[in-house]
LOPAZA-535990 format. One record per atom (N, C-alpha, C, O, CB): residue in three letters; x, y, z. Coordinates in steps of 0.1 Angstrom, whole numbers, padded with zeros to 4 digits, always signed. Glycine has a CB too. Layout:
! LOPAZA-535990
ALAXYZ/...
This chain:
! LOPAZA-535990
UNK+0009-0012+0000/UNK+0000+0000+0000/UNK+0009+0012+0000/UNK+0019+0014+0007/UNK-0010+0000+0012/UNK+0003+0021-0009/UNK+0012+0036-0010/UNK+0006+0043-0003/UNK-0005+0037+0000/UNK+0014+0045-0023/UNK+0008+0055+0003/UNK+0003+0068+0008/UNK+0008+0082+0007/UNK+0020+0081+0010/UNK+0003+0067+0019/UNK+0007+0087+0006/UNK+0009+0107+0006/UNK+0004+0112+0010/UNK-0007+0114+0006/UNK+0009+0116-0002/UNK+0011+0118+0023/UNK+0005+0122+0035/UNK+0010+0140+0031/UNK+0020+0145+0026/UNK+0014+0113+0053/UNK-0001+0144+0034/UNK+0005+0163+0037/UNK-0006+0164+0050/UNK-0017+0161+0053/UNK+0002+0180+0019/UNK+0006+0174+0053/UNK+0001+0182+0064/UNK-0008+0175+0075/UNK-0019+0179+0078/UNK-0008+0191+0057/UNK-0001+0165+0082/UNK-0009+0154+0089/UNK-0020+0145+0084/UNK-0026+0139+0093/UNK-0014+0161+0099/UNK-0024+0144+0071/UNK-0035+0135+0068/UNK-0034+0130+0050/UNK-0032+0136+0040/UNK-0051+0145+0073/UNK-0035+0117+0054/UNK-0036+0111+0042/UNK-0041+0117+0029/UNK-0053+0115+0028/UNK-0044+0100+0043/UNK-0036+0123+0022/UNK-0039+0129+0008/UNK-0043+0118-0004/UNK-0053+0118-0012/UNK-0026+0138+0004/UNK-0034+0110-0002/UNK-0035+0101-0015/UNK-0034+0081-0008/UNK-0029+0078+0002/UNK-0017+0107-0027/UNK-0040+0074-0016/UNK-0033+0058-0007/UNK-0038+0050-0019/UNK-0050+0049-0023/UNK-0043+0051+0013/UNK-0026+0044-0024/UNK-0033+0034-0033/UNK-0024+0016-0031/UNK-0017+0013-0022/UNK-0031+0042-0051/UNK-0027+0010-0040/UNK-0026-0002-0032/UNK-0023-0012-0043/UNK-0032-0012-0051/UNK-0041-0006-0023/UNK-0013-0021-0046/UNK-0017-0031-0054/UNK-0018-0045-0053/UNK-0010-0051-0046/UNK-0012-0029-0061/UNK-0027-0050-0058/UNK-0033-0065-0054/UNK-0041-0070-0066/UNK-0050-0065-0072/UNK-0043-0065-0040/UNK-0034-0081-0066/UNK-0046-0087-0078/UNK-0049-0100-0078/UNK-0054-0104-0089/UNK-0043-0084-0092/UNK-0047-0108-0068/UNK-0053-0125-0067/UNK-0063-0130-0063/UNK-0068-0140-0066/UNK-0049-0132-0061/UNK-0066-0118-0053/UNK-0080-0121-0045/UNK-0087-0112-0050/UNK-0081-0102-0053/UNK-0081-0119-0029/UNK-0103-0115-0053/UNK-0115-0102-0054/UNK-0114-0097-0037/UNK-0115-0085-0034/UNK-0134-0109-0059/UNK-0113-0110-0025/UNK-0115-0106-0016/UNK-0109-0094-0010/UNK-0115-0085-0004/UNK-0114-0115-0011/UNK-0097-0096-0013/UNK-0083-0083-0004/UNK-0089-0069-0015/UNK-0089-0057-0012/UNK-0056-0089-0009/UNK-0093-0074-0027/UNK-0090-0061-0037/UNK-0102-0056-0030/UNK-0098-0047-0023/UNK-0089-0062-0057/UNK-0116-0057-0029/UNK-0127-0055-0018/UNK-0121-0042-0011/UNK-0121-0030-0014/UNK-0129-0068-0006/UNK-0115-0054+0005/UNK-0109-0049+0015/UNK-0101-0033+0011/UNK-0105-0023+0016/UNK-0099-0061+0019/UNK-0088-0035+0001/UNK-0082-0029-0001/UNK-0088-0013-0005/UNK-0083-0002+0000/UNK-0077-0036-0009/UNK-0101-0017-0016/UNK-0103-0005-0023/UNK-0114+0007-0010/UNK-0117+0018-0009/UNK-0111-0010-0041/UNK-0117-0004-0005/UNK-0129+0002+0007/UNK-0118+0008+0016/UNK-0119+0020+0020/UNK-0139-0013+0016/UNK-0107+0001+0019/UNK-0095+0005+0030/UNK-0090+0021+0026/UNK-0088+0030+0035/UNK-0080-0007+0028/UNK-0088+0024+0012/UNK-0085+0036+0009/UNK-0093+0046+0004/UNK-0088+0056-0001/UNK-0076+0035+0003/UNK-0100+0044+0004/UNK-0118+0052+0008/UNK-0117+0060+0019/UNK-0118+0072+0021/UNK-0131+0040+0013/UNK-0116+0045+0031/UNK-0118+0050+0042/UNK-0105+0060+0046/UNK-0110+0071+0046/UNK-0119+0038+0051/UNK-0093+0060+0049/UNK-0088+0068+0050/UNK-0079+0077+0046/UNK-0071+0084+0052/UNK-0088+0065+0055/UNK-0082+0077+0027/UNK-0083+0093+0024/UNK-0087+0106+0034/UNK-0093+0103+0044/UNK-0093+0094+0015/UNK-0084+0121+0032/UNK-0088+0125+0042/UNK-0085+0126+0058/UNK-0085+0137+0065/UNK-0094+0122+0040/UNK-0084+0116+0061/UNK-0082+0115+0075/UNK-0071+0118+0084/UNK-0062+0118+0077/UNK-0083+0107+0077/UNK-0066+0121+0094/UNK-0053+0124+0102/UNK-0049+0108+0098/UNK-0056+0098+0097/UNK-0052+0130+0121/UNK-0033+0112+0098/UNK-0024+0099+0103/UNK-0032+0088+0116/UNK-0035+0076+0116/UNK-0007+0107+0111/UNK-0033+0099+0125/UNK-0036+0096+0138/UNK-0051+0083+0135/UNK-0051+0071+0138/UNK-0038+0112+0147/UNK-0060+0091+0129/UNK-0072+0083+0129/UNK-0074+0071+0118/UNK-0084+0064+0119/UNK-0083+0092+0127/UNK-0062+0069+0106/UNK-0061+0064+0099/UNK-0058+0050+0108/UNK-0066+0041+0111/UNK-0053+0071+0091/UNK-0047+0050+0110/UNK-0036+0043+0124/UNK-0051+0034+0132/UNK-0048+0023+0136/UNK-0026+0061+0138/UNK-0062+0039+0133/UNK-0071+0031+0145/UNK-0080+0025+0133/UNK-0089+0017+0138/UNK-0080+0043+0160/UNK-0080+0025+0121/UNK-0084+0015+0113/UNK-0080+0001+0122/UNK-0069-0003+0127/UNK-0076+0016+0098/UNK-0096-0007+0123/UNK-0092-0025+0124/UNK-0098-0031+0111/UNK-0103-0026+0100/UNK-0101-0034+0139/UNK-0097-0039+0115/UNK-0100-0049+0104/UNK-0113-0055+0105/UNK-0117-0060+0095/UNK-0091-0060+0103/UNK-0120-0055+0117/UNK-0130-0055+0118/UNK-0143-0046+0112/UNK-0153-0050+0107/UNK-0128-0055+0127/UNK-0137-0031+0116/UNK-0140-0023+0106/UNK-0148-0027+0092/UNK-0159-0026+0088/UNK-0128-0018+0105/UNK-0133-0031+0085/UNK-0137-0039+0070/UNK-0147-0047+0069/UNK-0156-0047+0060/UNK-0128-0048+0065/UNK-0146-0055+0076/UNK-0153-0068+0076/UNK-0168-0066+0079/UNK-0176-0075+0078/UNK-0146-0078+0087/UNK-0171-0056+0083/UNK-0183-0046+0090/UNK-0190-0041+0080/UNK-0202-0040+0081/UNK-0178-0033+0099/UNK-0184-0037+0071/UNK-0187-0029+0057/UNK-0190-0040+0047/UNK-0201-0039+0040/UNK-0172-0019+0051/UNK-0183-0051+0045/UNK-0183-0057+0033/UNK-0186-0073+0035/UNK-0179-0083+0037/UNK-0171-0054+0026/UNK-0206-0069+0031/UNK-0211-0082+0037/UNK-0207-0092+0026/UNK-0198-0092+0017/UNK-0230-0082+0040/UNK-0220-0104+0030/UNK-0215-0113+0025/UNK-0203-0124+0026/UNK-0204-0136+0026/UNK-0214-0109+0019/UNK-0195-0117+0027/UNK-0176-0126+0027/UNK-0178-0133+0038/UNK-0184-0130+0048/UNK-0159-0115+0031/UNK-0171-0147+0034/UNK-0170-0156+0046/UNK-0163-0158+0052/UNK-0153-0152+0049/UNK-0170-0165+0045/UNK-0163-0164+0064/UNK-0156-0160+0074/UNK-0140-0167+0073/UNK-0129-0163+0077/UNK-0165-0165+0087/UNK-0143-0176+0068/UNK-0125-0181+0063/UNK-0120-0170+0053/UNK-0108-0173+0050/UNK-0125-0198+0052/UNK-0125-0159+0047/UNK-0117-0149+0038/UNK-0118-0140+0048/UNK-0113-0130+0043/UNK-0122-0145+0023/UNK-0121-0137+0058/UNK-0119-0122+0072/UNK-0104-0123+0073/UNK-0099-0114+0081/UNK-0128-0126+0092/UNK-0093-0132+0068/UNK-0078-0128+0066/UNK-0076-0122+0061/UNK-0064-0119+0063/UNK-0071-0134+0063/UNK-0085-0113+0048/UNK-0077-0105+0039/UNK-0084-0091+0049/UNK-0075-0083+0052/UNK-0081-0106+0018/UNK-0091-0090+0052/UNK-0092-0078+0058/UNK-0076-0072+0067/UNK-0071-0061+0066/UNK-0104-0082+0069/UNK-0073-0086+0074/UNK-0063-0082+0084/UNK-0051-0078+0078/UNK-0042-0071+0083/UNK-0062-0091+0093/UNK-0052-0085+0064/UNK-0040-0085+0054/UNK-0032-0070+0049/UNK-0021-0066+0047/UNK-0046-0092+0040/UNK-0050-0063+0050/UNK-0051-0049+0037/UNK-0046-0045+0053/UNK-0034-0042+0053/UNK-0070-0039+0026/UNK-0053-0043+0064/UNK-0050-0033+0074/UNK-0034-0036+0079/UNK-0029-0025+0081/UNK-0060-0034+0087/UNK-0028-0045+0081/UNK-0015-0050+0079/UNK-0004-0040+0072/UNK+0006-0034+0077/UNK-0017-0063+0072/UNK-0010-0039+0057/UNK-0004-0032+0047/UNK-0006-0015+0053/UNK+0003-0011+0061/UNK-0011-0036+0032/UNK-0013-0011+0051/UNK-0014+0000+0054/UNK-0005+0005+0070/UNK+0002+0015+0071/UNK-0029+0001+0054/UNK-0008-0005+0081/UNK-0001+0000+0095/UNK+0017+0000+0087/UNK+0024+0008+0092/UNK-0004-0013+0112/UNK+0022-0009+0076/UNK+0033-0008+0070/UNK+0037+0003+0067/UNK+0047+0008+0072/UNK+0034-0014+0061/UNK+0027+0012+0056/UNK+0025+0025+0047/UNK+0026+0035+0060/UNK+0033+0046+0060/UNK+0009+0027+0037/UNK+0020+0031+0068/UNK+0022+0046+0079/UNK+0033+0046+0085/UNK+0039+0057+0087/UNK+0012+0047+0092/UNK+0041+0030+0090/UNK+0052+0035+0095/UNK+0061+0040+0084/UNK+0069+0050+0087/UNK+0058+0025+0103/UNK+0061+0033+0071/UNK+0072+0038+0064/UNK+0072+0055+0064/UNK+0080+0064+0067/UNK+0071+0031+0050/UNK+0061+0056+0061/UNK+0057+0074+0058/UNK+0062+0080+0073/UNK+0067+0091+0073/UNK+0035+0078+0055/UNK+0060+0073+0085/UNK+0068+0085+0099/UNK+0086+0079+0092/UNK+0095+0087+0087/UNK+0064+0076+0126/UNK+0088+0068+0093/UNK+0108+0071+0090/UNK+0109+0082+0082/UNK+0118+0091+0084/UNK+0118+0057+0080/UNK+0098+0082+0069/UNK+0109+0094+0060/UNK+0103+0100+0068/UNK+0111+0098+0078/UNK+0109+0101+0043/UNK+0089+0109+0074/UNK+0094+0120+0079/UNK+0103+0124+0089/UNK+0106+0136+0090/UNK+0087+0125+0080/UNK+0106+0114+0097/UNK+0116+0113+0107/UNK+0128+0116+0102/UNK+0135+0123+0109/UNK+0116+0100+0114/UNK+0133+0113+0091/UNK+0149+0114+0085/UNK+0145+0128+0079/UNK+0154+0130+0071/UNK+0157+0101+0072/UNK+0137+0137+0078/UNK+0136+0152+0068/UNK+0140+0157+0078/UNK+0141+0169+0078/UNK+0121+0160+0060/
């Protein structure tokens, strides 16, 4: 998952995946959700969350939820190192 953060809040988040309909779901709903938002409130995304939103899915595929939110808590730390090294 990418992100571009200004000015404390997710400006941009995109994502790539393409094996699962399930994760790509998860994924495209995941950067929906926090577009817009502070770092901070981005960050308290669960995966539950997802799974909340996007009926149907069975309960043996509620792994890609945790998968996309996984990715993203990645994208945020990477995004504090750089701004930590500016």
């Amino acid at each position: 998952m990418g992100l571009e953060v200004r000015n404390g809040a997710v400006a941009e988040a995109d994502y790539k995946a393409t094996t699962c309909a399930t994760l790509l779901a998860y994924c495209e709903l995941l950067t929906r959700m926090v577009k817009g938002r502070t770092v901070a409130e981005a960050a308290r995304v669960r995966a539950e969350n997802l799974i909340e939103r996007v009926r149907g899915v069975p309960p043996y595929r509620h792994s890609r939820a945790a998968l996309a939110v996984r990715a993203l808590q990645a994208a945020l730390s990477e995004n504090e190192k750089g701004a930590d090294s500016q």
